[in-house]
C-alpha positions as CSV (number, residue, x, y, z in Angstrom):
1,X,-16.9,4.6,-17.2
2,X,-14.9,4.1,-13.9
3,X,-13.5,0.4,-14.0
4,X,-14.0,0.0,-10.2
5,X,-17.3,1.6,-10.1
6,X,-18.7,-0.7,-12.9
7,X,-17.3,-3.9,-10.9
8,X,-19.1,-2.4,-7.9
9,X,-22.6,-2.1,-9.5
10,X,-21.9,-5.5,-11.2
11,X,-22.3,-6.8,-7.7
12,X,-24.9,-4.6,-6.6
13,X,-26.9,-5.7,-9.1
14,X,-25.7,-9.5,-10.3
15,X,-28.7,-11.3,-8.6
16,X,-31.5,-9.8,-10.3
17,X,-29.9,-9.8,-14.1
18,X,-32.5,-11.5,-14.9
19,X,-35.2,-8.8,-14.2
20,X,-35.6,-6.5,-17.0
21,X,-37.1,-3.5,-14.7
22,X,-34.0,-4.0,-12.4
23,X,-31.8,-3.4,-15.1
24,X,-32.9,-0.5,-16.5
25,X,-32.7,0.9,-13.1
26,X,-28.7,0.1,-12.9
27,X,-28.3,1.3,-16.6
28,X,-29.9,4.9,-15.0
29,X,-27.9,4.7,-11.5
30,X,-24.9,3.9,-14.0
31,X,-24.9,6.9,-16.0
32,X,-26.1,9.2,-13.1
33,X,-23.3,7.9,-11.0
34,X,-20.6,8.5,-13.5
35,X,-21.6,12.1,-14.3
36,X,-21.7,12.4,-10.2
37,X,-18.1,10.7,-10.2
38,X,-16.8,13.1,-13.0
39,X,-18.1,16.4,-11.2
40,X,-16.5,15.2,-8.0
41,X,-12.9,15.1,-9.8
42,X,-13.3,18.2,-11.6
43,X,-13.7,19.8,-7.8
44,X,-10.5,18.4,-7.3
45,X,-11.0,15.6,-5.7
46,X,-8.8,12.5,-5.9
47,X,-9.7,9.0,-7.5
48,X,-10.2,7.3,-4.4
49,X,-11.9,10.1,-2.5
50,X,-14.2,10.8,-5.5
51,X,-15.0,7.1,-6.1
52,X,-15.9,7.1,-2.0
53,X,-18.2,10.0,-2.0
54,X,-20.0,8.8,-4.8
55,X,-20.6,5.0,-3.9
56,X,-21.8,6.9,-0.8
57,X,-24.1,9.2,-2.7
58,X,-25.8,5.9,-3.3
59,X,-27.0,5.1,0.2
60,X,-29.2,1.8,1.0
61,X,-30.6,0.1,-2.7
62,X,-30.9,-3.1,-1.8
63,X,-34.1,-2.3,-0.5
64,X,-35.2,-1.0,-3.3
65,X,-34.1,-3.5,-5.4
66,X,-35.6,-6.2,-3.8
67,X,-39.2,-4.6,-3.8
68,X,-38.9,-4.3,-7.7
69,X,-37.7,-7.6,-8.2
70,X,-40.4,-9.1,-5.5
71,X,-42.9,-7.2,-7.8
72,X,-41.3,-8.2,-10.8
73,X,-41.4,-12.3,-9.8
74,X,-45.0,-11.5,-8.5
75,X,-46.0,-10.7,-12.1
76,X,-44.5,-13.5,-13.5
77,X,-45.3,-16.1,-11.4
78,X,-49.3,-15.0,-12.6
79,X,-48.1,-15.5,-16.3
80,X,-49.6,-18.9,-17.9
81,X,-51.7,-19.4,-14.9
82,X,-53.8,-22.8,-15.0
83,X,-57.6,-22.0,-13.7
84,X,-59.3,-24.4,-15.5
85,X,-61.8,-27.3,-14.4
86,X,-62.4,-25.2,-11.2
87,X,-65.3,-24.3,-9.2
88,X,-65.0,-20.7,-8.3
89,X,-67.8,-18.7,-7.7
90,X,-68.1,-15.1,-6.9
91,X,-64.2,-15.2,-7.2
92,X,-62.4,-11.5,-6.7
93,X,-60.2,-11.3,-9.6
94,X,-60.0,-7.7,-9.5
95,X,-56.8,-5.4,-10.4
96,X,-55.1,-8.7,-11.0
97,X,-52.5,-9.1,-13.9
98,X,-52.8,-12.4,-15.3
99,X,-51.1,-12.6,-18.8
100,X,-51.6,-16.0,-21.1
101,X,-54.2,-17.1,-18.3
102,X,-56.2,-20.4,-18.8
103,X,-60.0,-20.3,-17.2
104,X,-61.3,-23.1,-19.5
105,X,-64.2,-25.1,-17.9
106,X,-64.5,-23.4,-15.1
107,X,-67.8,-22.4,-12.9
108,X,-66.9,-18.4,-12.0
109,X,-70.0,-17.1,-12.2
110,X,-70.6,-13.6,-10.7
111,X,-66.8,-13.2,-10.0
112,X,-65.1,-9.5,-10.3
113,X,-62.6,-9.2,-13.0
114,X,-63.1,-5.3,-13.2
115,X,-59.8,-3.4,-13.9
116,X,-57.8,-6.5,-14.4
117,X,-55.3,-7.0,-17.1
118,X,-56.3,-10.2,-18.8
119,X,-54.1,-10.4,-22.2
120,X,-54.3,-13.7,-24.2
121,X,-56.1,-15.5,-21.9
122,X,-58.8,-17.9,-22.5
123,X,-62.0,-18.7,-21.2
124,X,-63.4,-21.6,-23.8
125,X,-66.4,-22.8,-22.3
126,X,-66.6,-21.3,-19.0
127,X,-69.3,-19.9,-17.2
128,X,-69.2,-16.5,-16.5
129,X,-72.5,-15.2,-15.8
130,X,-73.1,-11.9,-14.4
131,X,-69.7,-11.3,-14.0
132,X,-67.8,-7.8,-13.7
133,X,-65.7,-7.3,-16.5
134,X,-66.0,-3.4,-16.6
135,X,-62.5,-1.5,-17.5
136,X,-61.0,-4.5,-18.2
137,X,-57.7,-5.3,-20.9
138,X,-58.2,-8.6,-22.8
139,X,-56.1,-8.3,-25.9
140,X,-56.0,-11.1,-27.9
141,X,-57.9,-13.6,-25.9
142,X,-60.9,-16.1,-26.5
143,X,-64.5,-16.6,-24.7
144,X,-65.4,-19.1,-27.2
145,X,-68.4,-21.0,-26.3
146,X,-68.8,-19.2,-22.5
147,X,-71.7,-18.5,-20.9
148,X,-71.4,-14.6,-20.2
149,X,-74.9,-13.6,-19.5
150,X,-75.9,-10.8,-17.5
151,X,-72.0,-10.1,-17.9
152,X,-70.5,-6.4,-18.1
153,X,-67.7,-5.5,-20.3
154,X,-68.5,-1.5,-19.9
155,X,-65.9,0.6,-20.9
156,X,-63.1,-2.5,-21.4
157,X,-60.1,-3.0,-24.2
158,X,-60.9,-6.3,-26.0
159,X,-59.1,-5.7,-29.4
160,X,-58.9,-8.7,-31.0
161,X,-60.6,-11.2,-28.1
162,X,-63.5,-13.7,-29.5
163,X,-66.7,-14.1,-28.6
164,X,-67.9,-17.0,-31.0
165,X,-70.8,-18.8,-30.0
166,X,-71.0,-17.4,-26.5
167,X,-74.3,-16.6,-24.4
168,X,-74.4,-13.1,-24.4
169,X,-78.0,-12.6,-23.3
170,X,-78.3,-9.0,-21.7
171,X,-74.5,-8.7,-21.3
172,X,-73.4,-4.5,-21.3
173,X,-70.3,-3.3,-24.0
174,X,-71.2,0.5,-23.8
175,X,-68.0,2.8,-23.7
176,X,-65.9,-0.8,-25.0
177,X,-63.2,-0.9,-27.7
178,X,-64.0,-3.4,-30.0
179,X,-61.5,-3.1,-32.8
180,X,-61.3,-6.5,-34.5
181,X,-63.2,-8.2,-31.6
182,X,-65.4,-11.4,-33.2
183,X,-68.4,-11.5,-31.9
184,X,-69.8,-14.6,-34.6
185,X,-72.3,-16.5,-34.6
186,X,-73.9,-15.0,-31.2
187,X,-77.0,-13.2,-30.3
188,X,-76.8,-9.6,-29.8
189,X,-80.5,-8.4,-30.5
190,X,-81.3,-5.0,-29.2
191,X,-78.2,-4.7,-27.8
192,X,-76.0,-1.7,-26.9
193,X,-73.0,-0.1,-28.5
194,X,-73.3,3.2,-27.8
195,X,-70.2,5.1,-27.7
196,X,-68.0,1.6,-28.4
197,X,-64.9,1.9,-31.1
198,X,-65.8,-0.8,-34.0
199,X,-63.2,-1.1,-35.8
200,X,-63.0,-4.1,-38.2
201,X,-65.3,-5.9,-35.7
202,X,-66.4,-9.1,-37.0
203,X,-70.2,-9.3,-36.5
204,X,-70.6,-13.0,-38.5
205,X,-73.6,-14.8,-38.6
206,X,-74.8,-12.9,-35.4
207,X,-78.1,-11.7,-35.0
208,X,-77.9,-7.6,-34.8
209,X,-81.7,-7.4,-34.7
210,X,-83.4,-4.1,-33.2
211,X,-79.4,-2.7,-32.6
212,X,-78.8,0.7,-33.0
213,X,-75.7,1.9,-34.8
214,X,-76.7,5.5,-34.8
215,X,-74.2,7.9,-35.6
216,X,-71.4,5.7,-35.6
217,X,-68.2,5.4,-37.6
218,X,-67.9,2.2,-39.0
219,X,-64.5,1.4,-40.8
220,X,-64.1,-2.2,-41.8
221,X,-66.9,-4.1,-39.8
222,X,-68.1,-7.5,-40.6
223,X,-71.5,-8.3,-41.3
224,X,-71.2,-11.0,-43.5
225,X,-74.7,-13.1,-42.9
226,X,-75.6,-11.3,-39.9
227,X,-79.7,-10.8,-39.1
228,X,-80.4,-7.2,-39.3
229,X,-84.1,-7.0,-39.3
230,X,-84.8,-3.1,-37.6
231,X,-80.9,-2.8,-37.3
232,X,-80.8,1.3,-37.2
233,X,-77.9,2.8,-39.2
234,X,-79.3,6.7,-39.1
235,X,-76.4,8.8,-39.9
236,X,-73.7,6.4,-39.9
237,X,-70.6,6.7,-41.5
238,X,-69.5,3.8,-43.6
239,X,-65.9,2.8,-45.0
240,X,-65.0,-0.4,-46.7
241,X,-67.9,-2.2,-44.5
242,X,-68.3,-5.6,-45.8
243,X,-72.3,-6.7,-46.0
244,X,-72.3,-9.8,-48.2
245,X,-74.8,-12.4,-47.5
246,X,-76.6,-10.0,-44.2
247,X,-79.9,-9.4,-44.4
248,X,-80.6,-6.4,-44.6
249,X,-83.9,-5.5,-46.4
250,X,-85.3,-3.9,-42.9
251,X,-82.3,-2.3,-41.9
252,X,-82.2,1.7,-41.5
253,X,-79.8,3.9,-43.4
254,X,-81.8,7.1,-43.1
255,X,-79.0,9.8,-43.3
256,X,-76.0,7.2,-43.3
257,X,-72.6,8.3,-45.1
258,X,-71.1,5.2,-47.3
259,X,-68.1,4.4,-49.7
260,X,-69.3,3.4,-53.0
261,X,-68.2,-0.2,-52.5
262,X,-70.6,-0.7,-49.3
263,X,-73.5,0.8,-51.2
264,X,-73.3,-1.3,-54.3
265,X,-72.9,-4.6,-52.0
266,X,-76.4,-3.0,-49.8
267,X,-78.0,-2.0,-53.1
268,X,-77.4,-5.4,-54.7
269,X,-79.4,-6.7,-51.3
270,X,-82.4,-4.3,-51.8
271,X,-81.8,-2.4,-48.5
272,X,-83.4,0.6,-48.3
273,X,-81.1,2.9,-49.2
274,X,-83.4,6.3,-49.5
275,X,-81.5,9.5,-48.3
276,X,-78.5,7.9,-48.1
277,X,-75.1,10.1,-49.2
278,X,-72.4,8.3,-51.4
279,X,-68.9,9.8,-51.0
């Protein structure tokens, strides 16, 4: 590339070097300038004219550049955010980006997290009630031991964020991906999981009873000790689910669809396993 017209986008763009969107946005103007540089001189152009028409081409960035970086900084000044031990209810936390966020302790009941990007944050021991978590992205994070009733969680991301020992008392997951989500030790009866992904979910020493699981596909979920007393399972289809220790002697597998792994481990447990298809 042109010498002088690197040295002049080394300026341009030497105070936000530290902003990866910023520079990928000079690695683009970079390349398109130099192919804007080389058709110039192929017109027959001089160097110096050449170089002038195309550092014109340019027009105002700065502007641009500062809004991206103002952005950028905005984002990361809401990384590792410190909202515990606060009293915040009805809080709007809505659309917000808030990566590594700590809401631990905290009284935020009935706040409005809906559409908000919540990525390894945690909420040990908070209380959440009848909060708005529909639509919501909360990889990796941790409700351990919150109080999340009346809560809704329709329709959110929360692969791989736990749940153990929370409240969940009437709390909504319909339309939720739940791949490798724990929800242990909690109470889910007669809940609803209709249309969620479950995915390795980790249902542990929860009590499923009265939940319907109906035509589902179940590929690695937990129920190791988990209360299934009227759990329905009608045409479910199993793979490499792992049952050891539930109870499930009033479960229903009328119709279900099952590895012969997971039906060895439910027949060993005396579950009803009448019209059920082993593949």
């Amino acid at each position: 590339m042109n010498k002088k017209l690197i040295n002049y986008l080394d300026g341009v763009f030497s105070p936000y070097e530290d902003l990866h969107s910023v520079k990928e946005l000079k690695e683009e103007l970079s390349s398109n300038l130099q192919e804007k540089l080389s058709d110039l001189k192929s017109q027959g152009y001089d160097d110096e004219v050449a170089y002038n028409m195309t550092i014109d081409s340019i027009g105002d960035i700065s502007e641009i550049i500062e809004s991206i970086s103002a952005k950028t900084r905005e984002l990361h000044q809401m990384v590792n955010q410190d909202f515990s031990n606060i009293n915040l209810p009805n809080s709007d936390f809505k659309g917000v980006k808030v990566h590594e966020g700590t809401f631990n302790g905290s009284a935020l009941k009935e706040s409005d997290f809906s559409n908000s990007d919540l990525s390894n944050s945690t909420f040990k021991g908070t209380d959440l009630q009848n909060s708005d978590f529909k639509k919501v992205t909360i990889h990796d994070g941790s409700f351990n031991g919150s109080a999340l009733k009346g809560s809704d969680f329709s329709g959110s991301d929360l692969t791989n964020t736990s749940f153990k020992g929370c409240d969940l008392t009437n709390v909504r997951f319909e339309g939720a991906n739940l791949t490798r989500t724990k929800l242990t030790s909690v109470g889910l009866k007669n809940m609803s999981f209709k249309n969620c992904v479950l995915d390795y979910t980790d249902f542990t020493y929860s009590d499923l009873s009265g939940v319907c699981f109906d035509n589902h596909t179940l590929i690695g979920t937990i129920f190791k000790g988990a209360g299934l007393a009227g759990t329905s399972f009608k045409n479910v289809v199993f793979r490499n689910v792992y049952f050891n220790s539930a109870y499930v002697k009033k479960a229903i597998f009328d119709g279900a669809t099952m590895d012969k792994l997971t039906y060895a481990v439910l027949k060993g447990s005396k579950a009803n396993l009448t019209n059920v298809t082993v593949i």
